[in-house]
C-alpha positions in Angstrom: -18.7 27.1 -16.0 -21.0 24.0 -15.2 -17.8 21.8 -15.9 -15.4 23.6 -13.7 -18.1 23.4 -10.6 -17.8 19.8 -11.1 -14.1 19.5 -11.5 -14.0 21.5 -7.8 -16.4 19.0 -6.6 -14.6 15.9 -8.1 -11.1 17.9 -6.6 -12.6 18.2 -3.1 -14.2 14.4 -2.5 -10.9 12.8 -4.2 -8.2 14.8 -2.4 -10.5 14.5 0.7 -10.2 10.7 0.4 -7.1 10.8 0.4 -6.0 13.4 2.9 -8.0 11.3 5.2 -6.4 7.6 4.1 -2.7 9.1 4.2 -3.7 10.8 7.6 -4.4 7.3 8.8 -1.2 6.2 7.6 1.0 8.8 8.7 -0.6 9.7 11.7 -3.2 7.6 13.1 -6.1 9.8 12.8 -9.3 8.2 11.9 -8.6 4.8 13.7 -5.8 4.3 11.3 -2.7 2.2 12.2 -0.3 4.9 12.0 3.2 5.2 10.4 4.4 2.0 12.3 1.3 -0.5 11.9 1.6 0.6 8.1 5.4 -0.4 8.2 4.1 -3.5 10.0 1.5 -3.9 7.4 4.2 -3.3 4.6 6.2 -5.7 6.0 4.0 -8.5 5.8 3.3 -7.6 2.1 7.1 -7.9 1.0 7.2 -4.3 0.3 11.0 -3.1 1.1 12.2 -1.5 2.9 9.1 -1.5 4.5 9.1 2.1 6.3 10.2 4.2 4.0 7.5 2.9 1.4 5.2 3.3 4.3 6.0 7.1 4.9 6.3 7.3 0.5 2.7 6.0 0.6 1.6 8.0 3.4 2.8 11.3 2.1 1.6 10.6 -1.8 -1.8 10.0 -0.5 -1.9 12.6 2.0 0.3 15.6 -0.2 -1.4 14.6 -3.6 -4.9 14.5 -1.8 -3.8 18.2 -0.6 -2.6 19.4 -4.1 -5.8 18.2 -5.4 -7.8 19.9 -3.1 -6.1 23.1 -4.2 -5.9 22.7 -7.7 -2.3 22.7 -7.8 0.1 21.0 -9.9 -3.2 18.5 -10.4 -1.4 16.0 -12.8 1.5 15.5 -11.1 -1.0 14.9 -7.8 -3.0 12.7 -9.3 -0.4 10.5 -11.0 1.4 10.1 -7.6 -2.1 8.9 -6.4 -2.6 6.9 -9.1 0.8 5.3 -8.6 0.1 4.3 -4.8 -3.7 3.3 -5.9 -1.8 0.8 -8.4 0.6 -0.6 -5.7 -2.7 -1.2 -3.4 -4.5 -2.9 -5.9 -1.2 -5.4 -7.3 -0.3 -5.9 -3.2 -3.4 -6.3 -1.9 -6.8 -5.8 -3.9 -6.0 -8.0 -7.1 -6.4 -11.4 -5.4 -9.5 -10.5 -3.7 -11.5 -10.3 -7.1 -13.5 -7.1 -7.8 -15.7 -6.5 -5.1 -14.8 -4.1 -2.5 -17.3 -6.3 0.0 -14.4 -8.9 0.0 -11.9 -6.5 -0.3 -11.5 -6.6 -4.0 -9.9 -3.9 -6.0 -13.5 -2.0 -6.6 -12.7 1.1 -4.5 -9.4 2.0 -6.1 -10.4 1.4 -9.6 -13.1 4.2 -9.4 -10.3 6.5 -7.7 -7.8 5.7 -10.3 -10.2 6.9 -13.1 -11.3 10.2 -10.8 -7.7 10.8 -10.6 -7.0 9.9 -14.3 -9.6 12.2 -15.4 -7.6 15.0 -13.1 -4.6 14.1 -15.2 -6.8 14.2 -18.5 -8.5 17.8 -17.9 -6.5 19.2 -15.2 -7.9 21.2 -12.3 -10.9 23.3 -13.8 -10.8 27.6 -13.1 -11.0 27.3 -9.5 -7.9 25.5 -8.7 -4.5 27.0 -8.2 -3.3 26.2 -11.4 -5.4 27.9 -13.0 -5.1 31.5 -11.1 -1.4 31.0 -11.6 -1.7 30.4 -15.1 -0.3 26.8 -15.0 -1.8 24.9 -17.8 -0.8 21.4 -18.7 -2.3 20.6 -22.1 
């Protein structure tokens, strides 16, 4: 019982994140550049071709952050924001050290294990999957 309140809690704040980060992508919201300053940004990265990655990332972060809010398909969620998590830290993150103060990779390492733990356990009894009767162990 205790474990599947905190597995809700854990959902909420991690697909919250990143409902909020792929909004800024995609569209703007929350001061965030939007899908064409993030294909600018992709661009000066190297990352090709630059806006479709940009509307990939976008969508994985904000998608996944949904399906993790809702409890649905929660592995498959979570890998896909573990997968843009990686890309961030390799592109950007890795050469900046640890420290999220000098824009290291600190940040995304804690999401990555949130979201690995998702993949590990799944979504707890108050998530979609579970009134649905999807289990994935």
């Amino acid at each position: 019982m205790m474990e599947d309140i905190a597995l809700l809690v854990l959902r909420l704040v991690l697909g919250g994140v990143f409902v909020a980060h792929g909004a800024q992508k995609l569209f703007g919201s929350f001061g965030g550049p939007g899908i064409e300053g993030t294909t600018g940004f992709h661009e000066q990265l190297g990352i090709k071709p630059a806006k479709p990655m940009a509307i990939l990332a976008g969508l994985a972060e904000f998608i996944g952050g949904i399906l993790v809010i809702a409890g649905f398909l929660t592995p498959l969620a979570a890998l896909a924001l573990i997968g843009v998590m990686v890309v961030a830290v390799l592109s950007v993150h890795l050469k900046n050290g640890f420290f999220a103060a000098n824009g290291g990779y600190e940040f995304n390492l804690v999401l990555v294990a949130v979201a690995a733990t998702l993949v590990l356990v799944g979504s707890g009894a108050y998530g979609l999957d579970a009134a649905l009767g999807i289990f994935w162990n």
